[in-house]
C-alpha positions in Angstrom: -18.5 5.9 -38.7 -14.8 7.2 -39.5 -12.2 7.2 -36.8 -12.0 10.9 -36.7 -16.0 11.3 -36.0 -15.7 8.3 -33.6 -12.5 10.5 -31.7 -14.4 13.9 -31.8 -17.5 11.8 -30.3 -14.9 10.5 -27.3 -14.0 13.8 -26.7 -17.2 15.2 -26.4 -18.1 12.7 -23.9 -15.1 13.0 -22.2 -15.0 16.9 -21.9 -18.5 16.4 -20.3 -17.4 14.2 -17.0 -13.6 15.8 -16.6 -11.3 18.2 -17.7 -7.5 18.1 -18.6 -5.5 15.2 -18.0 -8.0 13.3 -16.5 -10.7 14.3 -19.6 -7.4 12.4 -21.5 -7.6 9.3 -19.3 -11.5 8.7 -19.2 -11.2 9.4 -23.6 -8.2 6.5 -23.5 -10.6 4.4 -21.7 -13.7 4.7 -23.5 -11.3 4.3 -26.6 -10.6 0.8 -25.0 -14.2 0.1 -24.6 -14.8 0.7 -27.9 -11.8 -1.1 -29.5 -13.2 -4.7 -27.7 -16.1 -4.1 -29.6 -14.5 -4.1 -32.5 -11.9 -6.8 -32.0 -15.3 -9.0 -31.7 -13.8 -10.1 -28.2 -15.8 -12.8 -26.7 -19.0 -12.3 -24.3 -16.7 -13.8 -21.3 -14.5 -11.8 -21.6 -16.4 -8.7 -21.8 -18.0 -10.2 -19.1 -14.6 -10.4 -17.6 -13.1 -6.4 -18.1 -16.3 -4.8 -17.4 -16.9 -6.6 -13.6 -13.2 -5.6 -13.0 -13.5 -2.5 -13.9 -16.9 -1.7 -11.5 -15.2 -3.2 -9.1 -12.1 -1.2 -9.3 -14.0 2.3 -9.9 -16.3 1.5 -6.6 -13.3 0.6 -4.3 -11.4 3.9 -5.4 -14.7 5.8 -4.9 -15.2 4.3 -1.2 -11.3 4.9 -0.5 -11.3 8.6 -2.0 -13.6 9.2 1.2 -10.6 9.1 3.3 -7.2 10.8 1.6 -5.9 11.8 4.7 -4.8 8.7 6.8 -2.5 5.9 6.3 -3.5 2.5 6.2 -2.1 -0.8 7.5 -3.2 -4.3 5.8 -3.6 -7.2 8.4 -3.7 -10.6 6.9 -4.1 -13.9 8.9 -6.3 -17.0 8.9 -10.0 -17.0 8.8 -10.3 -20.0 11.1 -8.1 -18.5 13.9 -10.4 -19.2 17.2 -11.1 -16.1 19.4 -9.9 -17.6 22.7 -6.3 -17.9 21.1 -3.0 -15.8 21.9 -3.3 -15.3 17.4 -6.5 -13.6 17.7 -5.9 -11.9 20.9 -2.2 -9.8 19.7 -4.1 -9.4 16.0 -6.9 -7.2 18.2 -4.4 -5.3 20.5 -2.0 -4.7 17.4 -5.4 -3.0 14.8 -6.6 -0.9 18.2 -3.0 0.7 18.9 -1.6 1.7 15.2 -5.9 3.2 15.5 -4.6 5.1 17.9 -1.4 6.4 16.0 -3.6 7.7 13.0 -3.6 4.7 11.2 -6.7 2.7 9.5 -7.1 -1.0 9.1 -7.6 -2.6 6.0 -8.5 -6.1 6.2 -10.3 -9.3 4.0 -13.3 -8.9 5.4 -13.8 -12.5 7.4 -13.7 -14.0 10.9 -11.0 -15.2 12.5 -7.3 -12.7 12.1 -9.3 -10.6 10.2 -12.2 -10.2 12.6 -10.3 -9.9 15.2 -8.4 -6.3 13.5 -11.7 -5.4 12.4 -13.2 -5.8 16.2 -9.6 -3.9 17.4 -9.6 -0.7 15.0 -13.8 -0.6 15.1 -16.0 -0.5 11.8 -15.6 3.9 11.6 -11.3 3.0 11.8 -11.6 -0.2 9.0 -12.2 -1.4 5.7 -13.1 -4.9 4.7 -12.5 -6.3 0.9 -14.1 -9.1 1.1 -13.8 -12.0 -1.5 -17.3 -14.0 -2.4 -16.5 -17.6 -2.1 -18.6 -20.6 -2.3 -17.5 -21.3 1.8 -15.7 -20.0 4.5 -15.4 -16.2 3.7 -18.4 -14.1 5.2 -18.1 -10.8 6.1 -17.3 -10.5 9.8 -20.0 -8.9 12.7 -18.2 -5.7 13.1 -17.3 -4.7 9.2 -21.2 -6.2 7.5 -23.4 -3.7 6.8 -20.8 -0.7 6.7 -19.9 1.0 3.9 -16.6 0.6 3.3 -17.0 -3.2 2.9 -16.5 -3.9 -0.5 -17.6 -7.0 -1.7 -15.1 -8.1 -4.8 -15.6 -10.9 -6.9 -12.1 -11.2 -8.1 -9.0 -12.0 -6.5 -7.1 -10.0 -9.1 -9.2 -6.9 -8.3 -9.2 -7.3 -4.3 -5.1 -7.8 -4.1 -4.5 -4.7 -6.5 -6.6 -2.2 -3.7 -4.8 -4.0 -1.0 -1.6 -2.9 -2.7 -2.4 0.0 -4.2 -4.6 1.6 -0.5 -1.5 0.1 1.9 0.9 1.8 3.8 2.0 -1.2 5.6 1.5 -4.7 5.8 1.3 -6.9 9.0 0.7 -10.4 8.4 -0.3 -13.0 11.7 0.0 -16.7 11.2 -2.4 -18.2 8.2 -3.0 -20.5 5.4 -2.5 -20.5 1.5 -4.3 -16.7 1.2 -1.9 -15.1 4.0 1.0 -16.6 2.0 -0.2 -15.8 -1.2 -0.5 -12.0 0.1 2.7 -11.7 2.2 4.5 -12.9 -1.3 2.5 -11.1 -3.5 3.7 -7.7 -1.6 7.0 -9.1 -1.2 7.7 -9.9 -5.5 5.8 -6.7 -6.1 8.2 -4.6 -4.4 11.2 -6.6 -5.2 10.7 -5.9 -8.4 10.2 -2.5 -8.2 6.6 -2.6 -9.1 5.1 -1.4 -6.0 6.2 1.0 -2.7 8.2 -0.3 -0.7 6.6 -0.5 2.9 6.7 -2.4 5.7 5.8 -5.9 5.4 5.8 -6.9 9.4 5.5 -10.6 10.3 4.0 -10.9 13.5 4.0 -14.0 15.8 3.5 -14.7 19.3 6.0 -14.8 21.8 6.7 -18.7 22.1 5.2 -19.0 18.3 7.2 -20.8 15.5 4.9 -20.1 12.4 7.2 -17.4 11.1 10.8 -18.2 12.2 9.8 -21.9 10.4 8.8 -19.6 7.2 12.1 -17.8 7.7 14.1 -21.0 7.8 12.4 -21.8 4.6 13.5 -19.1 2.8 16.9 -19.0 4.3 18.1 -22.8 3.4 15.7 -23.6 0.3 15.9 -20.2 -1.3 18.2 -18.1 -0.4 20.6 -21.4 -0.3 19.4 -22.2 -3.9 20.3 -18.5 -5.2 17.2 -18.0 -5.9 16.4 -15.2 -4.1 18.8 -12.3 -2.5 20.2 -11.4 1.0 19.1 -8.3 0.5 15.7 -9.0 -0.3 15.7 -10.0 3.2 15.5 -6.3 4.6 12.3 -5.9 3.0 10.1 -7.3 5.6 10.8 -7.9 9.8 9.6 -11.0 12.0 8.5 -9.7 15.4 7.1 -11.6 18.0 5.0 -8.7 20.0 2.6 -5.9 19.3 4.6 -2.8 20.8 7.2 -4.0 18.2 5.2 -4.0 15.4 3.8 -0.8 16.0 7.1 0.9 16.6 8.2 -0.9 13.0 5.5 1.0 11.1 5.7 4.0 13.6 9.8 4.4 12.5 9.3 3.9 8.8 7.6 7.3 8.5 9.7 9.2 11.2 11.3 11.1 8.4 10.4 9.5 5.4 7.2 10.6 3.6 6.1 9.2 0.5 8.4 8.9 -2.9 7.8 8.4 -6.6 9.9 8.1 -10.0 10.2 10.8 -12.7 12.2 9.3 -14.8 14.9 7.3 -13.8 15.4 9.9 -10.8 13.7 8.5 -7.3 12.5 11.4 -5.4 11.8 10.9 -2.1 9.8 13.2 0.2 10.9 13.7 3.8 8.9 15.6 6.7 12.3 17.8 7.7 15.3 18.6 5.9 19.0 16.9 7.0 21.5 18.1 8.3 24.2 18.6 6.0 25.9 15.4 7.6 23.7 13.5 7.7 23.2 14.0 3.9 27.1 13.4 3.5 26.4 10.1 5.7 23.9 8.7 3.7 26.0 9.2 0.2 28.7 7.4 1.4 26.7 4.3 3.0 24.7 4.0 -0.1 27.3 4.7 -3.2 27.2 1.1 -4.0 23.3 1.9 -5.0 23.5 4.9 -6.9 23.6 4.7 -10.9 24.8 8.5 -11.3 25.5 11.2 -9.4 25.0 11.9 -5.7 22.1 12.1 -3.6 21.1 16.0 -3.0 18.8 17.8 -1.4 16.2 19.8 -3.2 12.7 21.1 -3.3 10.1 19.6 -5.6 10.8 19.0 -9.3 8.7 20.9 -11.2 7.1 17.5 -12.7 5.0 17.4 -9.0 3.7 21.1 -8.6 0.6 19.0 -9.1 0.8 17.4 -6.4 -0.2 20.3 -3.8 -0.9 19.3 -0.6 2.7 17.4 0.0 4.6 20.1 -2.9 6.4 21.8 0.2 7.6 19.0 1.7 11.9 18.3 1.2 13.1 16.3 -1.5 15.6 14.0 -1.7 16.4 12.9 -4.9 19.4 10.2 -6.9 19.6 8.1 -9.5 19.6 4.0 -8.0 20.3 1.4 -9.6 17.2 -0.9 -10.4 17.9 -3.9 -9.5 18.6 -4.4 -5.9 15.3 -2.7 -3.9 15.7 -4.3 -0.9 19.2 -1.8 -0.5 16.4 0.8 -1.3 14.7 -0.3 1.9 17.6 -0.1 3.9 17.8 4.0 2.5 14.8 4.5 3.7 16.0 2.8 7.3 18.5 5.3 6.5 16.7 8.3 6.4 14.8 7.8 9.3 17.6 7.4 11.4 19.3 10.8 10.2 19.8 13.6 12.1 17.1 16.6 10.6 17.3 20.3 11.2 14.3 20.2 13.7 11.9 22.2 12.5 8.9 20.6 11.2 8.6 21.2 6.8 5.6 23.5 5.7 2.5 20.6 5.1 4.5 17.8 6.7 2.1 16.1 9.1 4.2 14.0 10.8 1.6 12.1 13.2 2.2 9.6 10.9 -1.3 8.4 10.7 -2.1 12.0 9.0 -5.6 12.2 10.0 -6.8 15.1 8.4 -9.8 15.7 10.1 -12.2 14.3 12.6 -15.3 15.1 10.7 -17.6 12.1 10.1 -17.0 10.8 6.5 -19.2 11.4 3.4 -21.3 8.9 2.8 -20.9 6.7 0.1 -24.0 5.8 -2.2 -23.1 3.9 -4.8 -22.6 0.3 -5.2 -21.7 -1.9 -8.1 
């Protein structure tokens, strides 16, 4: 069969299942599909790109159920005991940022993770749990519900916990709670995620993070091989009230952003003042590549996006190389003085819960 009949075939099929730019995406990837054929690619990995992408189109069907609240990652160990002061804040922390608005993503096990999952309650929580040989089992209050997703790669499970978070709060763990806090941490250093929160939370009298924060202090940050500034992109605490109010502050004004082009554009809940934008151009002209940063409404390269498109805009050209002085914008922002009255479609209950209808229920399963 010629390309062009093979195209016009695509098309078809694609015309059938979607329309417009997302008819486009599902032809590009059935395209894909049928260019591993032909490269003669090998079982494995066939194997390989078709379990990731089930995996990938289940989670985002199971997360599409709920558009309309923000959701905090909590990481920590799996052998945390329940009769610890670890287990005990991780439970207080998932059952008061529930009661902001907030869901609770976690991995799915015992220990830090059961003890979020038992604190925000199966109808507040997602688990993506890992299958491992040992150790990782669902835990008693996310098994059996529907928004545990079962993931067979690592690869696939960290890409929804990056892609589903608005914030991260990470509680004392081994090798997997480091791999995730640094995983969020190079991802947004980068530039290749959102910048949120990343909140380290440790008891009172603990040590486990200040001893990780000496770490990166002498060995890296002493070594150049990190920056200072990458140090304002995440926030040792030591109690739940503070962690809360960390995540709680972060989207006082702030809303969401996104990049068209090399302009950020950054959506706000109210509008500043007129000095407060004046404020913010002359703390941050170090960071800006061109111009100033002004106020606007939406470019028109989001009137698709319509339930935020009346929400303020700010909108400059930074320089890409130094996000964690991108963070401290942000900071910026939500300290500014705004002209009161709440923006048209702003929900600023941070948690955005849309409604309090009982979810769809979710059929399908991979």
């Amino acid at each position: 069969m010629k390309d062009k009949e093979i195209a016009g075939k695509i098309k078809e099929l694609a015309d059938e299942v979607a329309e417009g730019r997302q008819a486009e995406l599902v032809g590009e990837l059935i395209e894909t599909a049928l260019r591993l054929g032909r490269d003669k690619a090998s079982i494995a990995d066939m194997k390989l790109f078709n379990r990731a992408m089930r995996e990938m189109r289940y989670a985002a069907n199971v997360f599409s159920k709920f558009p309309g609240r923000r959701k905090v990652a909590i990481f920590g160990s799996a052998r945390t005991r329940s009769d610890v002061d670890e287990f005990i804040q991780a439970r207080e922390f998932a059952r008061r940022i529930v009661q902001e608005g907030f869901m609770v993503i976690t991995g799915g096990g015992d220990g830090i993770m059961g003890a979020a999952q038992q604190g925000a309650g199966a109808e507040n929580s997602f688990g993506l749990n890992i299958r491992l040989p040992f150790e990782q089992r669902a835990n008693e209050t996310i098994y059996g519900d529907q928004k545990l997703i079962n993931f067979n790669y690592f690869f696939t499970r960290k890409l929804n916990f990056m892609k589903e978070t608005h914030a991260f709060v990470l509680c004392p763990g081994g090798f997997g709670t480091q791999d995730e806090g640094f995983e969020a941490l190079t991802l947004m250093q980068t530039g290749k995620s959102q910048i949120v929160p990343v909140v380290l939370l440790d008891t009172p009298d603990g040590s486990y993070w200040e001893t990780w924060h000496r770490f990166l202090e002498k060995d890296l940050l002493g070594a150049g091989l990190v920056s200072q500034s990458d140090f304002h992109l995440f926030k040792v605490v030591r109690n739940v009230e503070t962690a809360v109010a960390e995540v709680l502050r972060f989207y006082r004004v702030f809303h969401s952003y996104r990049w068209v082009r090399e302009r950020m554009v950054i959506r706000i809940n109210k509008r500043l003042t007129r000095a407060a934008l004046e404020l913010l151009n002359a703390k941050f002209d170090t960071l800006l590549a061109a111009d100033r940063i002004v106020q606007t409404e939406a470019l028109p390269e989001e009137h698709d996006e319509t339930k935020i498109v009346d929400l303020p805009r700010l909108v400059l050209v930074p320089h890409k190389r130094d996000f964690g002085m991108i963070r401290l914008l942000l900071d910026g922002i939500n300290e500014s003085e705004t002209e009161g009255a709440t923006a048209v479609g702003a929900d600023v209950s941070v948690g955005v819960r849309q409604s309090d209808a009982p979810p769809a229920k979710i059929k399908e399963g991979f």
